[in-house]
N, C-alpha and C positions, 0 to 999 in steps of 0.2 A: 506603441500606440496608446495614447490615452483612452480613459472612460468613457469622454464624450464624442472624440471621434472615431473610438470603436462603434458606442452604440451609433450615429448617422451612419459611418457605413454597413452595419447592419440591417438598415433602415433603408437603404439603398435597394440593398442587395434583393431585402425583399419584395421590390416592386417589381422586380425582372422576373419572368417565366423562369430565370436558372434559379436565382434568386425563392424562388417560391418552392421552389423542386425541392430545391437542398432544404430549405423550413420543414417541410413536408417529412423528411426522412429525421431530420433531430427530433422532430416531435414521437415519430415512431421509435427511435432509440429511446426516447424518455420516460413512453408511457409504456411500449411493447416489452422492453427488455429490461425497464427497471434501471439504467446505470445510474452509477451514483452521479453526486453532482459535479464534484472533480473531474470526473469523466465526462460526461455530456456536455462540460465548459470547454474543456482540453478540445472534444469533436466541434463545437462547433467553431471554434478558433479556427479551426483546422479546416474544417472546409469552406470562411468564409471568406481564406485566401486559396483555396482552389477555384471558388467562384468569381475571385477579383484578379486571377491569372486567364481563366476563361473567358472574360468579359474585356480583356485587354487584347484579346487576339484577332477579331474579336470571334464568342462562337455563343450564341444567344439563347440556347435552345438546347436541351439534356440529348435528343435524338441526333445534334448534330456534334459530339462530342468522339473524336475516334482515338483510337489506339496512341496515333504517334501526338495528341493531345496531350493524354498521362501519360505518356513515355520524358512530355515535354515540361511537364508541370515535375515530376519525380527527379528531374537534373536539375530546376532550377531550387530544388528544394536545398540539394546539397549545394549549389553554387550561389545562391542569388540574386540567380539570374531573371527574376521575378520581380524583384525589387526590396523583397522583406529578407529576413536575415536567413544565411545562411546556416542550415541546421548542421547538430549531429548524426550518426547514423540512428543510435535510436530514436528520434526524435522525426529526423526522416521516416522515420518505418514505423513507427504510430502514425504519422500523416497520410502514408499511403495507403495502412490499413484503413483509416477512416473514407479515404476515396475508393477503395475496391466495394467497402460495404457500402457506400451514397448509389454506384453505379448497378451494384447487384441488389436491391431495392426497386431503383427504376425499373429496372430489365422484370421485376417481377412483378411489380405494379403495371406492367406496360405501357409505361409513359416512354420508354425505350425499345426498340426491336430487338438491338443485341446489349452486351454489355462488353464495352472498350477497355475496361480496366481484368477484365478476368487473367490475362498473360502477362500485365505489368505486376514484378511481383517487392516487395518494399527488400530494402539494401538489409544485408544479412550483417547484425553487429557483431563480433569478437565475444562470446559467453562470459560476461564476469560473473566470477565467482562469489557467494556472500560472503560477506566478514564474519570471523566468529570470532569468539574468544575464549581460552581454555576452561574447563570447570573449574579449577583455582583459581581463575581471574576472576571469573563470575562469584566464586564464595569469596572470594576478599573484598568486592565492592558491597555483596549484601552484608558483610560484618561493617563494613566499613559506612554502609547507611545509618542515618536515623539517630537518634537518641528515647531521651523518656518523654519527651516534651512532646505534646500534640501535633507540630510538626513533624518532628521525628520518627514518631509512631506512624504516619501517614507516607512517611519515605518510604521507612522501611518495607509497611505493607505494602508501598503500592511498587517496589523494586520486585521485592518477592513474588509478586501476584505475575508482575509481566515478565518474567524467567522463567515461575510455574507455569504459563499457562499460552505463554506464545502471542500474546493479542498484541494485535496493535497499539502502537500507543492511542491513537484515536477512540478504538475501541474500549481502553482504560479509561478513557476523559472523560466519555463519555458515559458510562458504566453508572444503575443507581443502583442502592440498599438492596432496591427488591430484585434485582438478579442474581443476585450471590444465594446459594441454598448450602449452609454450613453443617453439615454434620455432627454430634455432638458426641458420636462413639460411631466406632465398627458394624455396630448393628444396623445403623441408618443408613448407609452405604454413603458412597463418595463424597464426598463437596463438590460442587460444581457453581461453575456462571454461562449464564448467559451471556454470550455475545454477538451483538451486531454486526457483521461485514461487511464490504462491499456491495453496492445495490441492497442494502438493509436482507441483507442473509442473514437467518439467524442459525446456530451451534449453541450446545451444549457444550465445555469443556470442562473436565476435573481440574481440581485444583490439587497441589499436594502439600501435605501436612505441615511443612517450615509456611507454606504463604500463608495458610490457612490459621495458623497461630498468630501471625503477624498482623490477620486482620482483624482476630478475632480480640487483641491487645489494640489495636486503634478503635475500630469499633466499639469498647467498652470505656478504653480509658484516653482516649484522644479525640473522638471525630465530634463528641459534647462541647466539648469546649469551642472550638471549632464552627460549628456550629450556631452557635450564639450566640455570634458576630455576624451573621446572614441573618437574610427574610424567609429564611427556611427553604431546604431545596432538596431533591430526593437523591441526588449527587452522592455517590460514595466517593470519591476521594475530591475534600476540599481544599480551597486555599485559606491564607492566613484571613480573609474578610468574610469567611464563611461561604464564598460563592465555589461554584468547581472548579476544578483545579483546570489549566493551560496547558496544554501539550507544548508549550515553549516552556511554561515552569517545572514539567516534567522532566525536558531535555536537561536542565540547568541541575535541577538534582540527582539527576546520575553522573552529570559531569563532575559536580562536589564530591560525590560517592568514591567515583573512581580516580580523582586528586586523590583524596585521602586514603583509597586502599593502594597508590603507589602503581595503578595500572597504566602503562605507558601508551597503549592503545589508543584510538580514536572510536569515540566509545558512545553511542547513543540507544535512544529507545528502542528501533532496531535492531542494534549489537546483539540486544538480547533476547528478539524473537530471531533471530540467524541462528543465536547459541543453542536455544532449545530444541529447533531442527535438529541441528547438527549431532548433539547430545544424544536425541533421542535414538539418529540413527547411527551411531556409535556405538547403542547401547542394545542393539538389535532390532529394534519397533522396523514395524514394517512399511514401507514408504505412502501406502494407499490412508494407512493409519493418521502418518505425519500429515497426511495431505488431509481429510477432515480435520484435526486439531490445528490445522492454520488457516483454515476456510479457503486454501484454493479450489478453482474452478475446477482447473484440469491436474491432476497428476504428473504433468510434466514440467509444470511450473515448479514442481517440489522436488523431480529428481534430479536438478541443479543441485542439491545438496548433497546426493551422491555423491555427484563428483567432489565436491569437500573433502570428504571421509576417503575416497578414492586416493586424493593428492596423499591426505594424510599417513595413508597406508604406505603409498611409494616411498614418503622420506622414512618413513620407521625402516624400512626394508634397507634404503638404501645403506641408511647410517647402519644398522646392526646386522647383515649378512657379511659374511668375511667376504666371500666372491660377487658381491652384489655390483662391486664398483672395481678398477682395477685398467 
């Protein structure tokens, strides 16, 4: 759908009492709960083809909305039988999440008696696994980053930084001077940044000593020059005009990184907040731990990575038990 007839029906939608309802609760996702914008874009996408499935049937009204409704709206998601595209499962099941939370909303504002959606429950997806990549792989693209050049100093640091430290790349992009607190000895204790999350969370994370040289070699002898090709910006990692750097020009030089360290992988910003989980819990760190240093919400978003280390275990076992296999 295009821009301009996204927003008319938008615009539609909210002249109608369903129409208004659903406004009503994206506003409360927006201001109540803080989502990011990603997210509150994604919802209201999402429900503002539930409302124009509801309004096809027709059913005009939040109070007259029953069970076999969302039972009805949740098949045509996967078939599209609705009229818009046919989803995936997860894709499916972020949509239905968004409709269980529009209906239990209602139900507690009392613009509804009961809530229709509480027994429809969204399509359960197949658990993929994150990608990672070995710690050799990971040290052969950070050798394989960068040079002496202002650019290259700013690779490197900024490879280093998102390996150290697990952030997003977003959160990289984003990142100025004055979040980073560099340590100058032992005595001052850690390095650390701040970082931003999702719904503007903020964390403290350490940084450790390979990023932390790395940045401290750009920031002295790269980010000036750099710099003085912009209208000045508080941006810790820029591009070559001086402005901050693109999470697409980010993508692009890790992908040159890992060309040139010879990593055959499919290999992105990502790769290497998967790696650091995974690293970490390999290396013992305790899962609630990984779960602060990657800003999730819940702890079980983080023990998907378990099971990494889990798989891991079983091939080492398999290959190296004499009776393991037989």
């Amino acid at each position: 759908m295009k821009a301009g007839a996204a927003a008319a029906d938008a615009s539609t939608a909210a002249s109608t009492e369903m129409g208004r309802a659903i406004g009503d609760y994206l506003q409360h996702v927006g201001v109540e709960r803080g989502l990011a914008a990603n997210t509150l874009q994604a919802y209201r996408r999402d429900l503002l083809r539930y409302g124009r499935f509801l309004s096809g049937i027709p059913v005009a009204a939040p109070g007259d909305v029953t069970r076999h409704h969302v039972s009805a709206f949740a098949q045509a998601l996967s078939d599209g039988g609705d009229g818009g595209s046919a989803l995936g499962l997860r894709s499916a099941a972020r949509t239905i999440v968004a409709v269980r939370g529009l209906h239990k909303f209602w139900a507690l504002e009392g613009l509804t008696e009961a809530d229709p959606a509480a027994d429809v429950h969204p399509p359960m997806a197949g658990r993929r696994l994150p990608k990672a990549i070995s710690v050799d792989d990971v040290a052969r693209i950070l050798e394989a980053a960068g040079s002496d050049s202002a650019p290259g100093l700013r690779d490197t640091a900024m490879l280093e930084f998102l390996y150290s430290t697990g952030a997003r790349i977003s959160e990289a992009v984003g990142l100025d001077v004055d979040d980073l607190v560099l340590s100058r000895s032992e005595d001052d204790g850690p390095s650390l940044v701040r970082l931003f999350g999702k719904g503007s969370k903020e964390r403290l994370v350490p940084i450790g000593s390979y990023a932390v040289r790395a940045l401290e070699s750009y920031l002295v002898r790269g980010r000036g020059s750099l710099a003085a090709k912009g209208r000045g910006t508080p941006a810790l990692f820029l591009n070559t005009r001086g402005g901050r750097i693109s999470r697409q020009s980010a993508w692009s030089i890790l992908k040159v990184a890992a060309d040139k360290a010879g990593v055959a992988a499919d290999v992105s910003p990502h790769t290497l907040r998967h790696s650091f989980a995974t690293h970490l819990l390999e290396g013992g760190a305790d899962v609630r731990v990984v779960q602060e240093l990657l800003g999730h919400a819940s702890v079980t978003t983080t023990q998907v990575y378990t099971l990494v280390t889990a798989e891991t275990l079983r091939e080492v076992y398999a290959a190296a038990h004499p009776r393991a296999l037989g």
